[in-house]
C-alpha positions in Angstrom: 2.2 27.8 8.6 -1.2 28.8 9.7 -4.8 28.3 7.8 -6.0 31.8 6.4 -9.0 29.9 4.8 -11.2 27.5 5.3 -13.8 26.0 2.2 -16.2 22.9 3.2 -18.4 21.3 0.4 -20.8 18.6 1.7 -19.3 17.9 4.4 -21.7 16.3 7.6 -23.7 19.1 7.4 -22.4 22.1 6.1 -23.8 22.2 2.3 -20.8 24.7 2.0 -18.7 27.0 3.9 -16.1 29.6 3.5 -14.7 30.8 6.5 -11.6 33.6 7.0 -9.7 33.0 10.0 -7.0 34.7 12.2 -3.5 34.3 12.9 -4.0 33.4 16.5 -7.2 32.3 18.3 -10.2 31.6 16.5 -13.0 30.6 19.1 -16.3 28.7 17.7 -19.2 28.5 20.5 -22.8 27.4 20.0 -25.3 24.7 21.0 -24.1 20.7 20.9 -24.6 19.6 17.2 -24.1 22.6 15.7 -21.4 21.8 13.2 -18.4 23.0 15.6 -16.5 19.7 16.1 -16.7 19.8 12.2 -14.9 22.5 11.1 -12.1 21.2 13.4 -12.6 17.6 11.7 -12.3 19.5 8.2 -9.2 21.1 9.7 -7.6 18.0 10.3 -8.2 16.3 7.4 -6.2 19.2 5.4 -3.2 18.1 7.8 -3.5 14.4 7.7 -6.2 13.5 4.7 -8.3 11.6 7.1 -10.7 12.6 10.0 -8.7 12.9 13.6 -11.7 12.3 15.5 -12.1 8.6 14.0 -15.0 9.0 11.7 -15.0 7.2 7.9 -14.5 9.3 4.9 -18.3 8.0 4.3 -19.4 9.2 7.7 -18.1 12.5 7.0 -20.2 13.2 3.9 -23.5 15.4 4.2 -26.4 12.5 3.7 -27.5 12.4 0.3 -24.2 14.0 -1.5 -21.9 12.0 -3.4 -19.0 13.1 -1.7 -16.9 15.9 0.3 -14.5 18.7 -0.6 -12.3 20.8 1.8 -10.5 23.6 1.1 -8.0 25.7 2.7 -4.9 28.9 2.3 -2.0 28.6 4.1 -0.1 31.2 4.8 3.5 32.0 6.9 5.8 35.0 6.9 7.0 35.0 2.9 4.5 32.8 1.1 0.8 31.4 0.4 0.1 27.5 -0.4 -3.5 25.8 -1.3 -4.4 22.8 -0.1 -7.8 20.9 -1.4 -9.1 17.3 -0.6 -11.3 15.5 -2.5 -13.8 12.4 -1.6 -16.2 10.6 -3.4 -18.7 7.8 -2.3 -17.0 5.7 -4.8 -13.5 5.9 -2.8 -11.5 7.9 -4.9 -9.7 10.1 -2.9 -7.8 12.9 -3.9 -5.4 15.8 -2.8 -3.8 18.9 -4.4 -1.2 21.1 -3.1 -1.3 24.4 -5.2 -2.8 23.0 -7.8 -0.7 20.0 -8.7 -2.5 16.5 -7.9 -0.4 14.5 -4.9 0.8 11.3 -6.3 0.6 9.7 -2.9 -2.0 11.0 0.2 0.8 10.6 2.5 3.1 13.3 0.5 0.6 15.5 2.1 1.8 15.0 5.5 4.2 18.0 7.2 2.9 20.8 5.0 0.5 21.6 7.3 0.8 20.1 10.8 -2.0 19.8 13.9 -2.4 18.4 17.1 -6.5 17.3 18.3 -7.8 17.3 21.4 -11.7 16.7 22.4 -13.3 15.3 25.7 -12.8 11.9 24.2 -8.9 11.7 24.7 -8.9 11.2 28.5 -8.5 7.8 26.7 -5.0 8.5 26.2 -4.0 8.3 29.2 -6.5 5.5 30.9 -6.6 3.2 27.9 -4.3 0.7 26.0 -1.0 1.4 25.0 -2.3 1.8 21.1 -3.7 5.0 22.2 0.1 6.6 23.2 2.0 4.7 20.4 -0.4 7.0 18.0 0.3 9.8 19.9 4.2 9.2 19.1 3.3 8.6 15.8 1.0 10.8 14.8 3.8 13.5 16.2 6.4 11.5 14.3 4.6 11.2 10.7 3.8 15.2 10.9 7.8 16.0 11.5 9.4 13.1 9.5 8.4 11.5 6.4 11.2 9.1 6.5 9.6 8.1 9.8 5.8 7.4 8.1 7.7 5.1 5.8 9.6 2.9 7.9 6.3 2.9 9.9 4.2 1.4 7.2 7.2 -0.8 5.9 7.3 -1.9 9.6 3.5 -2.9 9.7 3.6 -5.0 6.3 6.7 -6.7 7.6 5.1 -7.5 10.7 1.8 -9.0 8.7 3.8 -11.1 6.4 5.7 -12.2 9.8 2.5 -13.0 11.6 1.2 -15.1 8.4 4.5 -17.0 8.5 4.6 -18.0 12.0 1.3 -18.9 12.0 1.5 -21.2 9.5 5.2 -22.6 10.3 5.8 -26.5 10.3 9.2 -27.7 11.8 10.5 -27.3 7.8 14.1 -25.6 6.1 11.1 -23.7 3.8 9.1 -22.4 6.9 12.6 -21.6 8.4 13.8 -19.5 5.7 10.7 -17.6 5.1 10.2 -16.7 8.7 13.9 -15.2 8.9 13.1 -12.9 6.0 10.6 -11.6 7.4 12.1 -11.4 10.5 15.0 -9.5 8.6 12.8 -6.6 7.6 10.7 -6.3 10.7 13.7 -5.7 12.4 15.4 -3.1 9.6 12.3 -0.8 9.5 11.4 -1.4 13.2 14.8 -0.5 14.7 14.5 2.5 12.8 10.8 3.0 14.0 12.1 2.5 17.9 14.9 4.3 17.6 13.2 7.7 16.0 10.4 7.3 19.4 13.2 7.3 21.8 15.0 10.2 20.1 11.6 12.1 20.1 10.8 11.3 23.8 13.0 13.9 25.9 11.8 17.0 23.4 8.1 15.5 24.2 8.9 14.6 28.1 10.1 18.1 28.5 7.2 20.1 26.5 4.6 17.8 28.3 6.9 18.8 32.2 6.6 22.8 31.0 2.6 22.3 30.5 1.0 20.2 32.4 3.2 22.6 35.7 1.4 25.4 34.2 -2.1 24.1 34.2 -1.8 21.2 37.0 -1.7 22.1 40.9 1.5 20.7 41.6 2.0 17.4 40.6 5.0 16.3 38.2 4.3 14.7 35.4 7.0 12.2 33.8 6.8 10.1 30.6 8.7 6.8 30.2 8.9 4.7 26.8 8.5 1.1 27.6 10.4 -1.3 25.1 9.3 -4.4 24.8 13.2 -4.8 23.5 14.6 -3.6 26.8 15.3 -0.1 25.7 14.0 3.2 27.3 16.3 3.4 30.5 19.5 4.9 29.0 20.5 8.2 29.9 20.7 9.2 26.2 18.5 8.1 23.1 20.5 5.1 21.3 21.2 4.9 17.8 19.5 2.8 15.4 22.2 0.3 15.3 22.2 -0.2 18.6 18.8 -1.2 18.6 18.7 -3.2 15.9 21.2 -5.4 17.7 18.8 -5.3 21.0 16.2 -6.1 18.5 17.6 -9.1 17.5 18.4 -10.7 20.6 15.3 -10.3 22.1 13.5 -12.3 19.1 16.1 -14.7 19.4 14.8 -15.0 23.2 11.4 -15.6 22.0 11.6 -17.4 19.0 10.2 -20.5 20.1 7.4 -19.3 22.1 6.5 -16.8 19.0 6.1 -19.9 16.4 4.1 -21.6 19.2 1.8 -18.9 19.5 1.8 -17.9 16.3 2.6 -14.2 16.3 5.1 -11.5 16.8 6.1 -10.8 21.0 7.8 -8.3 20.5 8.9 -5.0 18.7 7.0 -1.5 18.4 3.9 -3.0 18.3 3.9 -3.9 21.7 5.7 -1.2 23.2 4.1 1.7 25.6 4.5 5.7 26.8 4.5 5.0 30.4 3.0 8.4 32.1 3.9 9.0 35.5 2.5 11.4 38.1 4.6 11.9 40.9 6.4 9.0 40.4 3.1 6.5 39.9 1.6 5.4 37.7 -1.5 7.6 36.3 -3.2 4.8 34.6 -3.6 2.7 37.4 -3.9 5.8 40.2 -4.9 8.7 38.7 -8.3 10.3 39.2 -10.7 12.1 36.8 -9.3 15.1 37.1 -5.5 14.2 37.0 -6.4 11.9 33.7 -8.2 15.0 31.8 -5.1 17.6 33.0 -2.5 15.1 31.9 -4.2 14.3 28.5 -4.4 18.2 28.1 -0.5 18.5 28.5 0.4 15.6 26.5 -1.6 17.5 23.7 0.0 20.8 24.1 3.2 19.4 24.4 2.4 17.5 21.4 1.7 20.8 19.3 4.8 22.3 20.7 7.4 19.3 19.1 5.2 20.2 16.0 5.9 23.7 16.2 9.3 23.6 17.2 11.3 23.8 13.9 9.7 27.6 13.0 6.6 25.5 10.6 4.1 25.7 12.8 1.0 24.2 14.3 -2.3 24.9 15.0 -4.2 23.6 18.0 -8.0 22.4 17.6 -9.2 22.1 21.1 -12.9 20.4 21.4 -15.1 21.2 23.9 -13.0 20.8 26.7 -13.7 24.3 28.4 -17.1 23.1 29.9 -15.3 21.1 32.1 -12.9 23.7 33.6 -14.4 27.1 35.5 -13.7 30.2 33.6 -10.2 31.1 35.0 -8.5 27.6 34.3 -10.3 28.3 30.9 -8.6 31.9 30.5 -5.6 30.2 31.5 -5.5 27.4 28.9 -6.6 29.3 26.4 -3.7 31.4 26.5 -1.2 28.7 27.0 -2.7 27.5 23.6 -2.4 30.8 21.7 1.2 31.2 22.9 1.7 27.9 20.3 0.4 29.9 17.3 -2.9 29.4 16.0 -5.7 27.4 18.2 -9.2 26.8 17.0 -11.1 26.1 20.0 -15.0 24.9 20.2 -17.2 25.6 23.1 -21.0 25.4 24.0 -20.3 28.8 25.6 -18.8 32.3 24.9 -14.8 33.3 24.9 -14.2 34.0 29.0 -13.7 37.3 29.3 -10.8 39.2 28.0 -8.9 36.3 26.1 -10.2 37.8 22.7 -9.0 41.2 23.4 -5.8 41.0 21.4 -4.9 41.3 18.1 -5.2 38.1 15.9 -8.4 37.1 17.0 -11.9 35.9 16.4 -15.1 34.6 17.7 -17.4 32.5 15.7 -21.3 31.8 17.0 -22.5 27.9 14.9 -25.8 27.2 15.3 -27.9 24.7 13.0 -24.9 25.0 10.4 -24.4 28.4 9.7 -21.1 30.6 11.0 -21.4 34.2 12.0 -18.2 36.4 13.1 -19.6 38.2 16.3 
């Protein structure tokens, strides 16, 4: 699916805003701090109910309102669907899909699916491993909703763990409550580790196609590092067969864990290893080589997304300043060959990558949206 329509409603500062869009790319240049990065920011939070650049549902709302709305019509080959998303400073939040309220945000994941990238996510390849297990994730929760669930389930399992171990005392009661815990971290984490690994070839070979197509020869490679031993196998195990890997390794680590306190291993403290030419980028890679490899990860992000006919759209921040204007004609046509792309920049389309069918070019200055 692709968004047709756009609505804002007090949202940083667009008062309102109705915006048609196209098919394919949609380009939004103007001054810094003209509301660009926003209408991306609305854009996401149709997909995912929440801001993908980090910001509050507070931070979001234009000072002085009591809250934000955003809007939007899908549409795909056969049919139409509404989305709208509802905040107020009270923190109710809600979200309808054709007109029928959502019991649960997180039902509204997968409808409408979108991969981010600003300036900002160099940081996915140079910082902690948190910043590549959301990557996984995010990719994950937009595919699978089975997958968001054992997620959460995983994360309250691993709480009540953490609680228990950190307040065991050599006692049959501390015993017995630390192994039922232990019993559901490793149910919903097994399947948690065992859906990244089966997502990591489809990723490892979108990321390959890319970052060959924009980078000047170097190979990129992406390893999943288990902090359960897994990764290395020449095909994706099954959950069962993690779950027993699982289990071992916390039996390894059982005493040092109620020592410390806290759970040593398990998704939490696995990593996306990213490789460039067979080292390792984090440690290695300069500026440049960290923005390109970012970039791919991204794209190859959007095309797991897209993969299964649904769609994704692209929402590309400012990231064109940085690149001369043929790498920019370049990218921006390995984005629209994903489907839709919204794509911000402080300057004009290059030349010729607008000239196509499915199209549009948006100037933003000081809030307001003009088609050129």
């Amino acid at each position: 699916m692709w968004l047709r329509a756009l609505r804002l409603e007090s949202f940083r500062n667009f008062p309102s805003l109705a915006l048609e869009l196209e098919a394919g790319l949609n380009f939004f240049f103007g001054p810094n701090g003209s509301g660009k990065t926003s209408i991306l920011e609305a854009v996401s939070c149709l997909a995912v109910t929440r801001s993908l650049r980090g910001s509050s549902d507070l931070e979001v709302v234009k000072w002085g309102e009591g809250g934000f709305g955003v809007g939007g019509e899908l549409r795909d080959d056969v049919a139409s669907r509404s989305i709208a998303l509802r905040f107020s400073r009270g923190g109710a939040k809600e979200v309808t899909v054709d007109g029928e309220r959502l019991a649960k945000l997180s039902d509204l994941l997968g409808i409408f699916r979108v991969a981010w990238f600003s300036p900002e996510d160099t940081w996915l390849t140079k910082g902690g491993p948190e910043e590549r297990r959301r990557l996984i994730d995010m990719t994950l929760c937009q595919i699978d909703p089975a997958y968001l669930a054992a997620l959460a389930s995983y994360r309250r399992a691993l709480r009540q763990r953490n609680e228990a171990l950190l307040a065991w005392t050599p006692d049959e009661e501390a015993d017995r409550l630390v192994e039922v815990w232990t019993d559901r971290l490793v149910e919903y984490g097994s399947r948690v580790v065992a859906s990244r690994l089966a997502l990591l070839p489809r990723l490892a070979r979108s990321v390959a196609d890319f970052h060959s197509a924009i980078a000047d020869g170097d190979s990129i490679e992406l390893r999943y590092r288990s902090s359960i031993g897994l990764g290395a196998e020449s095909s994706p195990p099954d959950e069962e067969f993690v779950r027993r890997r699982f289990l071992e390794s916390i039996g390894r680590r059982e005493a040092d864990e109620r020592r410390r306190g806290c759970t040593l291993v398990g998704p939490h403290r696995d990593d996306l290893d990213v490789r460039l030419d067979g080292r390792p980028l984090r440690s290695f890679g300069s500026q440049g080589q960290h923005r390109t490899a970012a970039i791919a990860l991204k794209l190859g992000e959007a095309a797991v997304l897209a993969a299964d006919g649904r769609g994704a759209v692209v929402l590309l921040d400012d990231i064109l300043s940085e690149l001369d204007e043929r790498r920019a004609a370049k990218l921006v046509l390995l984005v629209r060959s994903l489907g839709q792309a919204l794509v911000t920049s402080t300057r004009p389309a290059p030349s010729g990558i607008l000239d196509s069918g499915g199209s549009a070019s948006f100037r933003v200055e000081a809030g307001e949206v003009v088609r050129q």
